[in-house]
N, C-alpha and C positions, 0 to 999 in steps of 0.2 A: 165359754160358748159351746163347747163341745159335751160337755154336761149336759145342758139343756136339750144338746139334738137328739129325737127320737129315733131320727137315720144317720146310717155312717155310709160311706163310700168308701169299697172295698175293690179294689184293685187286684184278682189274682193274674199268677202267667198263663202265657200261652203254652198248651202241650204241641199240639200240631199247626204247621204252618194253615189247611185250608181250615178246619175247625173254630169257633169259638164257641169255648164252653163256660155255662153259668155257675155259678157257685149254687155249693148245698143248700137247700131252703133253711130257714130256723124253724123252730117250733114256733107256734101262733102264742100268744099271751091272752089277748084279746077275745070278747063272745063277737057269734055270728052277728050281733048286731052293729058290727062297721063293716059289714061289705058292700053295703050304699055308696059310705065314705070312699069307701076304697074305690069302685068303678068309679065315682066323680075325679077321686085325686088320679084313678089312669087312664079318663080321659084327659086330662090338662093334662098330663105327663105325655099322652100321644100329642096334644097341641106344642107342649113342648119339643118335643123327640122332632117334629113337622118343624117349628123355628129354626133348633140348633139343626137339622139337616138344611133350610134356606142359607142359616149361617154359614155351614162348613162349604154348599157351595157358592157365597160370598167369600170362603177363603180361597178354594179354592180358584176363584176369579181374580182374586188380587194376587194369591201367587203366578198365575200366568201372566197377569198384567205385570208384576217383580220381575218376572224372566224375561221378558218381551223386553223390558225396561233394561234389564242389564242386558239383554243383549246389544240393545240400542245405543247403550252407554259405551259397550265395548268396540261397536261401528265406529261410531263418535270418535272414541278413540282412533281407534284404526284409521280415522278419516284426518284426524290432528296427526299424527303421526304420521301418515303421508303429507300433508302441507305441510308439515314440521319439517322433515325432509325435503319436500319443494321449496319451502323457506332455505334451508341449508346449501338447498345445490343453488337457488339464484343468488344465495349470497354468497359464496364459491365463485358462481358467473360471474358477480357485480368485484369481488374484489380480482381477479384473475382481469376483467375490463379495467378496473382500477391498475393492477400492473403492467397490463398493456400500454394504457395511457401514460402512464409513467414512462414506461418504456421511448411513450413517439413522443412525450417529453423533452426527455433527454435528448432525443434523435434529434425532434427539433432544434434544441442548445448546440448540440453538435454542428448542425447545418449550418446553422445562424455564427457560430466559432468559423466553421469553414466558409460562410458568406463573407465574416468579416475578415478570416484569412486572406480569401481573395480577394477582396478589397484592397486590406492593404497590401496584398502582393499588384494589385492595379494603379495604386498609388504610388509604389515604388518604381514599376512601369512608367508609369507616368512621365515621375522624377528621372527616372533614368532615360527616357524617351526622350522629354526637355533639355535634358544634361547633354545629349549624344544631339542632340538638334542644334543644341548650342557649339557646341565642339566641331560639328559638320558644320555650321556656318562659319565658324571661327577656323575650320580646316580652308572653308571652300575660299573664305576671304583671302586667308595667306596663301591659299595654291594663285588663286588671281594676285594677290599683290605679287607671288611669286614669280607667272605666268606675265607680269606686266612688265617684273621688273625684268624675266627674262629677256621680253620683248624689247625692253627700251636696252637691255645692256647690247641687244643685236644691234639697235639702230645705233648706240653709241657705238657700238665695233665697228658697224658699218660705215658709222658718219666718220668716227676716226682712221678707216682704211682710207675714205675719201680724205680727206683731211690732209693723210698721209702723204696719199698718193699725189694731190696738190701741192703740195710742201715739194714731192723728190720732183713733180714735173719744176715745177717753180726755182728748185734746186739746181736738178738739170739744166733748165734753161740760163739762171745765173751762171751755172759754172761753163755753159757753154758761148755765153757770153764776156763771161770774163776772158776763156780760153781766145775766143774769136779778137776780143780787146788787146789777148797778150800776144796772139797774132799780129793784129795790126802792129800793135808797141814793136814788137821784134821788127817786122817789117819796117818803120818807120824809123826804128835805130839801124836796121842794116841800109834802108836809103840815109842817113845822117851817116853811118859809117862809108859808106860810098862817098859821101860828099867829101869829110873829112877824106878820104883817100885822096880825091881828086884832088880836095884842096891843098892837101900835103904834099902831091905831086907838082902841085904848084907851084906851091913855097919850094921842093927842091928844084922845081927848073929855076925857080926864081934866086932859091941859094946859088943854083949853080950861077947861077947869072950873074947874080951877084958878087958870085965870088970869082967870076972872071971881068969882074968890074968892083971889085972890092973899092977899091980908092974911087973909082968914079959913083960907087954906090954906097958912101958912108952916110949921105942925107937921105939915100934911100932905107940904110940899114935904122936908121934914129925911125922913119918914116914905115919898117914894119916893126918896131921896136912896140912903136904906138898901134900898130894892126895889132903884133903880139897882145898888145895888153889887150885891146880891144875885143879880142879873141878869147883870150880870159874872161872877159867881164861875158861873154856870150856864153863859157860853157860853165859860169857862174848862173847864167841865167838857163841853161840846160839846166844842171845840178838842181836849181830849183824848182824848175818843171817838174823835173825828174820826185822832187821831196812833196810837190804838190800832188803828182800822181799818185803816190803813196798816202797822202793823206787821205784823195780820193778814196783809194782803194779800201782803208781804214774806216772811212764815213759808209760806205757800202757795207760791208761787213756787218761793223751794227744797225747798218740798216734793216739788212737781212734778218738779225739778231732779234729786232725790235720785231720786224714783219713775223716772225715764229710767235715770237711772244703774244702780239696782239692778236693773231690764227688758235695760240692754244685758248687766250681769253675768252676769245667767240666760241670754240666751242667747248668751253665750261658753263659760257651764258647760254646759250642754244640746249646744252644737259639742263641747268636748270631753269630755263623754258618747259623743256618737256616734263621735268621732273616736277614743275608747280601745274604744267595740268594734268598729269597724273594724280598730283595730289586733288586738284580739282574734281577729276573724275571719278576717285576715290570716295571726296565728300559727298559727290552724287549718288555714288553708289551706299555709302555709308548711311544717306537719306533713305535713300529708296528702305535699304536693311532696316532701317531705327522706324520708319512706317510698318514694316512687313512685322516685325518684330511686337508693333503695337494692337497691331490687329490680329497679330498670335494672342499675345497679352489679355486681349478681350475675351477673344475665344476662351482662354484658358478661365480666365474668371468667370465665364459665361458656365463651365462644365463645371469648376470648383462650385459656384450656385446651385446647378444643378443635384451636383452632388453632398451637396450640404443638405439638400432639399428630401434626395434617398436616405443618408442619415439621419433625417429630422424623422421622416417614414418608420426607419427601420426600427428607429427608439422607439415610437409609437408603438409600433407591432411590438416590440417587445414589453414596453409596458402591459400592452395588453393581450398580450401570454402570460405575463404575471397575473395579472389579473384574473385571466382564466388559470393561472395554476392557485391560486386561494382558492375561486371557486369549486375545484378539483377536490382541495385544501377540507370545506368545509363539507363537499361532500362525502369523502371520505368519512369526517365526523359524524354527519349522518348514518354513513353505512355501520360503523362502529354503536349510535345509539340503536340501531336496529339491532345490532347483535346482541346490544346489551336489552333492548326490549324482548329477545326472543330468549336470555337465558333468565330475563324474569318471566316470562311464559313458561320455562321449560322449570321452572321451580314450583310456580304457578301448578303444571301439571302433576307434577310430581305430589304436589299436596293436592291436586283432586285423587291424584291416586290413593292418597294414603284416606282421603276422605270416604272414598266409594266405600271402604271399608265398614265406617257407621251407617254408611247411605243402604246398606243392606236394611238396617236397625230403621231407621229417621228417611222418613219420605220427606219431608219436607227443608231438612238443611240438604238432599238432594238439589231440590228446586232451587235454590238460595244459590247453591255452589256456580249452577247450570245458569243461574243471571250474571253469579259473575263473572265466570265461563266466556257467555255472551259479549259484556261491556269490553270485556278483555280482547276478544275477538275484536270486536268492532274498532277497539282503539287499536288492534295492529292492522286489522283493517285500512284505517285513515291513515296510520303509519305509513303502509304499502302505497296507499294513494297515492301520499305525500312524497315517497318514496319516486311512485310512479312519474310526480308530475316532475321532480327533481332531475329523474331519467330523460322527459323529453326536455325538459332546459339544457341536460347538457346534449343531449342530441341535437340540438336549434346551437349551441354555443360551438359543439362539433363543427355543423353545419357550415357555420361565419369563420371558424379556425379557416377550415377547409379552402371559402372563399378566399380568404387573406394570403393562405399558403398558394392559390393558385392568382390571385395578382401576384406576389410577389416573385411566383416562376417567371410570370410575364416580365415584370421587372428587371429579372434577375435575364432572361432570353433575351430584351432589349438592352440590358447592356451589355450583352455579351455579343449581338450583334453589332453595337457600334463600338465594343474594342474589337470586334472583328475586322470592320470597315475601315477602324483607325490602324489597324496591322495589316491591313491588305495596300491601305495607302501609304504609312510607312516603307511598307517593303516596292511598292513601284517606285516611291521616292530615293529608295536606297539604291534599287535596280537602274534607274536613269542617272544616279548618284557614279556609281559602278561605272555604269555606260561614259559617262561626261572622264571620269579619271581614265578612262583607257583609253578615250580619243585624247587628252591631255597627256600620257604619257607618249602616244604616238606621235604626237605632236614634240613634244620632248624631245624623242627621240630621233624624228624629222630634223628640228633644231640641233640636236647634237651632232647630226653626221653631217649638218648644211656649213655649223663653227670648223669642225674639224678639217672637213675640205677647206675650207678660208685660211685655217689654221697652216694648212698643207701650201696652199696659195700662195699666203702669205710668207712664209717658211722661205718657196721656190722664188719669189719675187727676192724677197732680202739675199739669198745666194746670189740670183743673179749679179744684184746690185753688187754685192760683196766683189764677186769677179769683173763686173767693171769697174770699181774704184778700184780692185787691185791692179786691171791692165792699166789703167788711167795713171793711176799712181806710176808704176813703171814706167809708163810713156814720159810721163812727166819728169820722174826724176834720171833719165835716162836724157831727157831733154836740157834738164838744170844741170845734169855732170857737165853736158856739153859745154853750156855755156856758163858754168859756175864762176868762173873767173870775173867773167863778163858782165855777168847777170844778179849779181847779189841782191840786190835788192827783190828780183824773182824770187831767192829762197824766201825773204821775208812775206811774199804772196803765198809760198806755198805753206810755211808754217800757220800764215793764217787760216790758209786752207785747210791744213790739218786741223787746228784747230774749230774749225766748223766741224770739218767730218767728226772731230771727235763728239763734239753737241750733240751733231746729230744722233752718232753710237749713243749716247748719253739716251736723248729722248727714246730712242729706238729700243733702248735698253727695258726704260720705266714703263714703256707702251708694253713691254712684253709681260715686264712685272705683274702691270695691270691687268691685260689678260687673265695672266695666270694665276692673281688671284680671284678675278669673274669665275675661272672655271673652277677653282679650290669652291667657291663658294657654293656653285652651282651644283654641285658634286655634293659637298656637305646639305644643300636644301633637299636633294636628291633623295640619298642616305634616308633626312630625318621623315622626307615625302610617302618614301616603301615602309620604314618604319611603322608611320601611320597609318598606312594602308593597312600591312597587317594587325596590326592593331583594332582597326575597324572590323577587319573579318574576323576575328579574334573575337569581339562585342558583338558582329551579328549572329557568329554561331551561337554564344551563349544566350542570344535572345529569343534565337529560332527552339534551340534547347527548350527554353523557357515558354516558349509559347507550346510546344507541344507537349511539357509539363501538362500546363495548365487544361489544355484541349482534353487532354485526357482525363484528370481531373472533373471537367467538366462532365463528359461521359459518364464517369463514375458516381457523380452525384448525381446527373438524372436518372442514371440508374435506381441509387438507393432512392433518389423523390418517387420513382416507375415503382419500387417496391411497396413503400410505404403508403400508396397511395393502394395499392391492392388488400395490404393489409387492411388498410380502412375501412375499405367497400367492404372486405369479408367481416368488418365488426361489426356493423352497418348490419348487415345479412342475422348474423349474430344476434346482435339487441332487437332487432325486427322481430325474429323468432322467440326471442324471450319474451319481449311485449305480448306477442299475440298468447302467448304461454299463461304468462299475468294476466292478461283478459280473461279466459278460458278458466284459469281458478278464480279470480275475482265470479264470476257467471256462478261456476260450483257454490262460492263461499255464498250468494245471495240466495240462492237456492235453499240451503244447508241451513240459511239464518231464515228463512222462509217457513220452513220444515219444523225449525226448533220453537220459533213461532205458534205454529199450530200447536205444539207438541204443549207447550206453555197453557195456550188455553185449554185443551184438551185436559190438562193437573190441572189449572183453574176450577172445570165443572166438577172432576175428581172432590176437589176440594170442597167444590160446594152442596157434593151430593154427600161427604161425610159430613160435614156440617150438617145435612137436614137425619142424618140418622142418629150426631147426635143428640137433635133436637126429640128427636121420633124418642129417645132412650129416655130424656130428659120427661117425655110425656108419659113415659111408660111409668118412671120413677115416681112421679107427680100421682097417676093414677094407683102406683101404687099404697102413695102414704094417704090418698084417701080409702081406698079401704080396708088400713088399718084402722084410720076413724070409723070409717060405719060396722067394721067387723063384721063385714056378710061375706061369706065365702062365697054362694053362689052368684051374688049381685060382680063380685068380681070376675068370675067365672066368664060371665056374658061378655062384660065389657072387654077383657081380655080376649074373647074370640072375636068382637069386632075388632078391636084393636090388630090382634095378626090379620083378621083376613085384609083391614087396610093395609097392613106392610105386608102381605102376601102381595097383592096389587103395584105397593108401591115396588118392590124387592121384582115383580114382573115386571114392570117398568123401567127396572135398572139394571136386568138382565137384558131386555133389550136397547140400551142405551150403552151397555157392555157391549152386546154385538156389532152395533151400528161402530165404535170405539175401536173394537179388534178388527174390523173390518178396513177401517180409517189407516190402522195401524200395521195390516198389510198390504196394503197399497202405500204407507210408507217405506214400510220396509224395499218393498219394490223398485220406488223410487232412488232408496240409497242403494240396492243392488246395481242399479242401471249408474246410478254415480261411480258408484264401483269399479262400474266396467271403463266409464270413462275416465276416470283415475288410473287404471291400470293403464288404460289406451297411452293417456299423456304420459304416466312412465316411462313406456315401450319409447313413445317419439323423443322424451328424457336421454334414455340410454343410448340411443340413436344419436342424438345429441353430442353425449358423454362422447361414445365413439369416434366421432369425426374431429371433435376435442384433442384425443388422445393422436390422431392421426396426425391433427397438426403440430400434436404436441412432440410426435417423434420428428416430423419437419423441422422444426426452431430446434436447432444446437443451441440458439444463444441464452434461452431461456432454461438452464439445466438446473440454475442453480436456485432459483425462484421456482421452480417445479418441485424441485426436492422439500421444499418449507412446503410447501402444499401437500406432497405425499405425508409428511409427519403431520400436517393438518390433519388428512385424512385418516393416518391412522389413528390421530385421537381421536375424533370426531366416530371411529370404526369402533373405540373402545369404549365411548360412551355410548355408541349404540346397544353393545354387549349388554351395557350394564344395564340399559331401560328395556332391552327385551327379558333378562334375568327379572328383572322388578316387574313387565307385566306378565310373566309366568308364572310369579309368585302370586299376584294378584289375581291370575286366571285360578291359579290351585285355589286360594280363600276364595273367589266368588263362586266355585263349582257349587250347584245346590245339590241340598246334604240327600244322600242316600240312608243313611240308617235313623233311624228312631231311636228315641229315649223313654225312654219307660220307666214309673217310678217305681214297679218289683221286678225288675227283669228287663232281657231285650227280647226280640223274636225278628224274625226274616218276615219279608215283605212278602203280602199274598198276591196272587196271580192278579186279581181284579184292584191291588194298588196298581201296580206295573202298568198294568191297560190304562190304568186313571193316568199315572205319570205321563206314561210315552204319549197320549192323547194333550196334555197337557202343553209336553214341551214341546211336540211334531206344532209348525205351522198351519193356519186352518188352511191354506190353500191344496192341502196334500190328499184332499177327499171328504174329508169329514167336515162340518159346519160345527162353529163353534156352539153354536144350539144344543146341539146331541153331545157337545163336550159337556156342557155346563148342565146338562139334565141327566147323568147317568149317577146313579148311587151309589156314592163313597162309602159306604157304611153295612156294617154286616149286623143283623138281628142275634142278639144271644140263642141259643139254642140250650133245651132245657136236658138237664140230668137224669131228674127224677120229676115226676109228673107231680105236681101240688095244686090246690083249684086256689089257694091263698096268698101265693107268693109270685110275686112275677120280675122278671130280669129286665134291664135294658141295657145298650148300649148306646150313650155319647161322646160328639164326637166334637171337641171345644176349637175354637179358632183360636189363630197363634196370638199370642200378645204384643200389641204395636206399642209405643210411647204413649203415653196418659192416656191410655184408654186398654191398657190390659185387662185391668178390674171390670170397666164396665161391659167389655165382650167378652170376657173368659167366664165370668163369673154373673149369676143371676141369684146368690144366696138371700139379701137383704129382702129381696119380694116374697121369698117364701116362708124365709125363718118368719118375719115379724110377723109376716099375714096368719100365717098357721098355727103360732103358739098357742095361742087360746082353744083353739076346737083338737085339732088332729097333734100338736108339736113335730111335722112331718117335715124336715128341713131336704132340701138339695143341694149338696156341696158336691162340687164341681174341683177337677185336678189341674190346679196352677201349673205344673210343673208339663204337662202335654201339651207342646206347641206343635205337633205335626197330624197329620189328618189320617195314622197306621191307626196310633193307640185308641182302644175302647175303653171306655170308663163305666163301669157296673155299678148300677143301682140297686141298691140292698134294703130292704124294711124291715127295721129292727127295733124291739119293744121300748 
C-alpha cells in the first residue's frame, strides 16, 4: 500500500517550544498543468483541516466530559467510602448495642437467680416461720398445760393443807376426846376406887366384927364367903368391862384409820375430778387449736396457690426472655450477614477499583460497572431497611421486656410488702408472745414466793404441832409413870397412840415427799421454760438478722433495677439518635441514586448521539464507495461539502447539547458538594457521638474487657483503612491525566496556548469562563513556512485519541482518499495511529 501512495506523512521535531516549523519543500516533478488540481485538492484539504479541527474539539469535549466523569467517580467514591464508614461505625453501634444487651441479659439472669434466691430464701422463711409457729404453739400449749398443772398442783396443796388441817383438827379433837374419855375412866375408876375403899372399910369393920364375933359369925363368915365370891364374879365383870373398853378403844382406832383412808380416797377422787376437767378443758382447747390450725392450713394453701401462680408467671417470663434471647440469637445473625454483605461490597469495591482502571480505556463497561454498583447499593439498601425494620422490632420487643420487667417489680414490691406485713405481724405476735411470758413468769414468780410462804407456814404449823405432841407426850407419860402400876392397860392406849402418831409422821412424811417432788419438778419445768426462752430469743435474733439481710438486699437490687433502668433510657436515646442518623443517610442515599439516575440517562443520550455519528460515519463511508463508482472527483467534492456543513450543523447541535450537559453537570456537581457538606456535618455530629461513647466508656469499669476486643477491632478495621487509602492513592496516581505527549520522532514541552487549553479544560465552568468560549478556542497551530514556494504547502493535523472499535474510523480517513484518488491524482492522506493527545502536529507533505 505504501508503494502505491503518492504522499507520505512525515513527522519532524520540534526545535522550539513556541515555533512550528514546516519541512523543506521537494523539488516539483510535475508541469504547471496540475495546479487546478492542486487548489481543488487544497480546498478539501481546508474542508478537511475545518472537520479534523470540529473533531479535535469533539475530543477535546469528551476529554473534559473523562475528567468531569472521574472526577465524579472519585466523589462517588469518596461518598461510598464515607457510608462505608457510616456503615462500619453503625455496625460498631449495633454490635457494642448487641453487647450491651448481652450484658442486661445476663443482668437480667442474675436478677431472676437473685429473685429466685429470694424466694427460696422466702420459702425457707416461710418453713421456718411455720416450724417456730408450731413450736410457739406447742411452747405456749405446755407453758398452759404447765401453768394449769401449776395451778391445779396449788389447789392440790391447798386442798391438801385443808385436808390436813381437817385431819389434825379432827385429830385434835379425837385425841382430845379420848383424853376427856380417859378422864372420865380415871375419874370413874378413882370413884370405883373410893367405893372399893369404902367397901373395904367395910368388910374390915365387918372383919373386925366378925372377928369379935368369930364363933357367933361363922354363918356370917360362909354368908361373906359367898359375898366374896360374889365380888369376884363383879370384878370379873369389871375386868370385862374393863376388856370391852379396850376393844372399844381398838374399834375407834381403825375407825380413825379407816376415816384417814376414806379422806385420802376423796381427795385422790376430787384430783381426779379436777384432773378429767382439766383434761376436758384441754380437749377444748386442743379444738379450739386443731380449728385455728385449720384455718392457718387454708391460709397457707391459699399463698402456696398464690404462689405457685408467681412461679407459673415467672417460668413464663422466662420463657419468654428465651425467646426474646433467639430473637436477640437471630439478630445477631443478621447483623453478622450484614457484615458479611458489606465485606462483599468492600471486595465489590475494590474491583470497581481495579476496574476504573480500564474504565479510563472503555466508557461503556464504565456504565455496566455503575449498574452494578447501583443493584448493589439498592440490595444493601433493602438490607439496611431490613436491618432498620429488625431495629424497630427489637425496639417494640425492648419495649414489652421493659413492661414485663416493670410488672414484675410490681410483683416483686407486692410481695415484698406482704412479707413485710407478714413480719410486721409476726413480730407484734412475738412482741405480745414476749409480753404474755413475762406476765407468766411474774406470775411464776408470784406463785413461787405465795408456795414458799405456805411452805414457811406450813413448816411453822408442823413445829408447833411437833411441840405440842412432845409436851402432850410428856404430860402423858409423866401421867402413865404415875399410874403405871395401876393403869396398864392406859400403856396399851398410848402405844396405840403412838402408833397413830406414827401414821400420822408416816403420812406427814409422804405429804412432804410429795411436795418436794411438785417443786423438783416445778423447778425442773422452770429450767427447761428459761431454756426455751432463750432459745426463742436466740431464733428471733437470727431472724431479725435475716430480715435486715434481706432488707438490704432488697435496696441493693432496686438499686441495680434504678441503674439498669437508666442504662436503658440512655440506649433508648442512643438508637433514637442512630435511627434519626439512618434516615438522614437513607435521604442522602435516595438522592445519590436520584443523581445517578440522571447521570445514567444523561450516557443514555451520550450513547445515542455516538450511535447517530456512527451512523453520520457509516453514510460518509456509503458516500464514499459511491464515488469510487461514478469516479468524479468533483461531484464528490460537493456532496462532501454538503455532507460537513450538515455535520457542521449537526456537530453545532451537539456542542450545544454539550453545554446544556456541562451545565446539568455543574449543578450536579453542586448538588454533591452540598452533600458533602452534609456528610461532613453528620460526621462532626458522628464524632460527637463517638465522644460521649468514650465518655461513657471511661464510666463502665465493667465493660474493660469487651472494650479492649473492640480497640483490636479498631485497630484492624484502622489497618484496613491504611490499606484502601494506600490503594486509592495508587489509583489517584494512575487516574492523574497525562501531562507529557508522545510523539513518534521525538518529545517536546507543551506550548503556552496548550496549558491555556488544559487549565480552561480542567478549571470548572462556574470559575468565569462559559463552557462556550472553552469549546471555541483553537487547539491547533498553522505550520509556518521556511522557505517561500508558490507549489508546496504544509499543514498541520490534529487526530483524536482512539476509543474501543472505533479508533480506525476516527483516527483515520485514509480509505476515502486513497481509493477515490488513485485514478486521477494517487494523492493519499495517511494520518498518525500512534497521536493520541491534542500537543502533536502531523505534517502534510506532497510527494511525487
Amino acid at each position: 500500500m505504501e508503494k502505491d501512495r503518492p504522499f507520505k506523512l512525515f513527522l519532524p521535531p520540534r526545535i522550539s517550544h513556541g515555533q512550528v516549523f514546516a519541512v523543506k519543500p521537494q523539488e516539483m516533478t510535475e508541469d504547471g498543468g496540475l495546479t487546478q488540481c492542486t487548489e481543488k485538492v487544497s480546498q478539501l484539504y481546508s474542508k478537511l483541516y475545518e472537520e479534523a479541527e470540529n473533531i479535535k474539539r469533539w475530543k477535546v469535549a469528551t476529554d473534559a466530559e473523562v475528567v468531569q466523569k472521574d472526577k465524579k467517580l472519585q466523589e462517588n467514591k469518596r461518598t461510598i467510602e464515607t457510608q462505608r464508614k457510616a456503615i462500619q461505625e453503625l455496625q460498631f453501634g449495633n454490635e457494642s448495642l448487641s453487647m450491651k444487651l448481652e450484658e442486661e441479659m445476663n443482668e437480667n439472669k442474675n436478677v431472676n437467680n437473685k429473685n429466685l434466691a429470694t424466694r427460696h430464701l422466702c420459702n425457707l422463711l416461710k418453713e421456718t416461720f411455720d416450724r417456730s409457729g408450731e413450736k410457739m404453739n406447742l411452747y405456749e400449749s405446755e407453758r398452759e398445760e404447765t401453768h394449769h398443772l401449776l395451778i391445779q398442783n396449788n389447789k392440790d396443796i391447798q386442798e391438801h393443807q385443808k385436808v390436813l388441817e381437817t385431819i389434825l383438827e379432827t385429830k385434835e379433837r379425837t385425841l382430845g376426846q379420848v383424853i376427856v374419855e380417859k378422864d372420865a375412866a380415871v375419874e370413874e375408876l378413882n370413884k370405883m376406887k373410893e367405893c372399893q375403899a369404902a367397901a373395904i372399910k367395910k368388910l374390915q369393920d365387918t372383919i373386925q366384927s366378925l372377928e369379935t364375933s368369930l364363933t357367933m359369925e361363922k354363918l356370917r363368915s360362909e354368908e361373906l364367903d359367898k359375898n366374896l365370891n360374889n365380888m369376884s364374879v363383879e370384878a370379873n365383870k369389871i375386868t370385862c368391862e374393863l376388856g370391852n373398853q379396850k376393844h372399844l378403844f381398838s374399834k375407834v382406832a381403825t375407825f380413825i384409820s379407816a376415816m384417814a383412808i376414806l379422806l385420802l380416797t376423796y381427795v385422790y377422787l376430787c384430783v381426779l375430778g379436777a384432773i378429767e376437767e382439766h383434761k376436758k378443758e384441754k380437749e377444748k382447747e386442743i379444738k379450739q387449736l386443731t380449728d385455728e390450725l385449720g384455718i392457718a392450713r387454708q391460709s397457707i394453701t391459699v399463698l402456696e396457690e398464690k404462689f405457685k401462680n408467681e412461679e407459673k408467671k415467672a417460668r413464663n417470663l422466662i420463657t419468654e426472655l428465651g425467646v426474646k434471647n433467639t430473637a436477640l440469637c437471630e439478630l445477631k445473625e443478621a447483623v453478622e450477614l450484614l457484615s458479611d454483605v458489606k465485606g462483599n461490597l468492600e471486595k465489590d469495591v475494590e474491583q470497581l477499583q481495579k476496574d476504573q482502571e480500564g474504565l479510563k480505556h472503555v466508557v461503556q463497561k464504565k456504565e455496566f460497572e455503575i449498574c452494578e454498583i447501583q443493584e448493589q447499593l439498592s440490595a444493601a439498601l433493602g438490607k439496611e431497611r431490613v436491618s432498620l425494620e429488625e431495629v424497630d422490632n427489637l425496639k417494640m420487643i425492648l419495649a414489652q421486656k421493659e413492661e414485663e420487667i416493670e410488672l414484675l417489680k410490681e410483683n416483686i414490691e407486692q410481695n415484698g410488702l406482704d412479707t413485710e406485713n407478714k413480719l410486721e405481724e409476726h413480730e407484734e405476735n412475738n412482741k405480745s408472745l414476749h409480753n404474755e411470758l413475762a406476765k407468766k413468769d411474774r406470775q411464776l414468780k408470784t406463785v413461787e414466793t405465795k408456795v414458799n410462804e405456805l411452805k414457811m407456814e406450813h413448816e411453822n404449823v408442823q413445829r408447833q404441832h411437833d411441840e405440842e405432841m412432845k409436851n402432850l407426850k410428856k404430860d402423858f407419860e409423866a401421867k402413865v409413870v404415875s399410874e403405871a402400876e395401876l393403869y396398864e392397860e392406859l400403856q396399851k392406849l398410848k402405844l396405840t397412840a403412838d402408833e397413830a402418831v406414827k401414821k400420822q409422821r408416816e403420812t406427814e412424811i409422804k405429804c412432804q415427799h410429795k411436795t418436794a417432788e411438785m417443786v423438783a419438778l416445778m423447778e425442773k419445768h422452770k429450767n427447761q421454760y428459761d431454756r426455751m426462752v432463750e432459745e426463742k430469743d436466740a431464733e428471733l435474733e437470727q431472724q431479725r438478722k435475716k430480715e435486715m439481710e434481706k432488707i438490704a438486699n432488697k435496696t441493693s437490687l432496686e438499686q441495680e433495677l434504678s441503674r439498669i433502668n437508666n442504662e436503658l433510657s440512655y440506649f433508648k436515646q442512643q438508637l433514637q439518635t442512630v435511627t434519626k442518623e439512618k434516615e438522614k443517610i437513607e435521604k442522602e442515599a435516595k438522592v445519590l441514586k436520584e443523581n445517578i439516575e440522571s447521570l445514567k440517562e444523561k450516557l443514555k443520550k451520550r450513547d445515542i448521539m455516538e450511535q447517530e455519528v456512527k451512523i453520520l460515519q457509516e453514510n460518509l463511508e456509503s458516500k464514499e464507495e459511491k464515488t469510487k463508482k461514478k469516479n468524479q472527483y468533483d461531484r464528490m467534492v460537493e456532496e462532501k461539502d454538503a455532507e460537513l456543513e450538515q455535520q457542521r450543523k449537526k456537530e453545532m447541535e451537539k456542542i450545544a447539547n454539550k453545554t446544556s450537559l456541562e451545565q446539568e453537570l455543574s449543578r450536579i456537581n453542586n448538588e454533591l458538594s452540598y452533600f458533602k457538606q452534609q456528610l461532613q456535618t453528620v460526621t462532626k455530629e458522628k464524632e460527637k457521638i463517638v465522644k460521649e461513647a468514650k465518655v461513657l466508656k471511661e464510666n463502665i469499669e465493667s465493660l474493660k474487657e469487651k472494650l479492649k476486643k473492640r480497640d483490636i477491632m479498631e485497630q484492624e478495621v484502622k489497618i484496613l483503612q491504611e490499606n484502601l487509602e494506600s490503594k486509592e492513592e495508587k489509583t489517584k496516581k494512575k487516574d492523574t491525566y497525562p501531562q507529557k505527549s508522545n510523539f513518534s520522532s521525538g518529545s517536546r514541552k507543551t506550548t503556552p496556548c496548550d496549558k491555556t487549553a488544559r487549565s480552561a479544560l480542567l478549571e470548572p465552568p462556574n470559575k468565569g469562563e462559559k463552557a462556550e468560549t472553552v469549546m471555541c478556542t483553537p487547539l491547533w497551530t498553522p505550520a509556518r513556512k521556511m522557505q517561500a514556494t508558490p507549489n508546496v504547502k504544509t499543514y498541520t493535523i490534529r487526530t483524536p485519541p482512539p476509543s474501543a472499535g472505533q479508533s480506525v474510523q476516527r483516527g483515520r480517513f485514509t480509505p476515502m482518499v486513497d481509493e477515490a484518488l488513485k485514478k486521477k491524482r494517487k494523492v493519499a492522506l495517511d494520518l498518525d495511529m500512534q497521536s493520541d493527545s491534542s500537543e502533536q502536529s502531523d505534517l502534510l507533505v506532497k510527494t511525487d
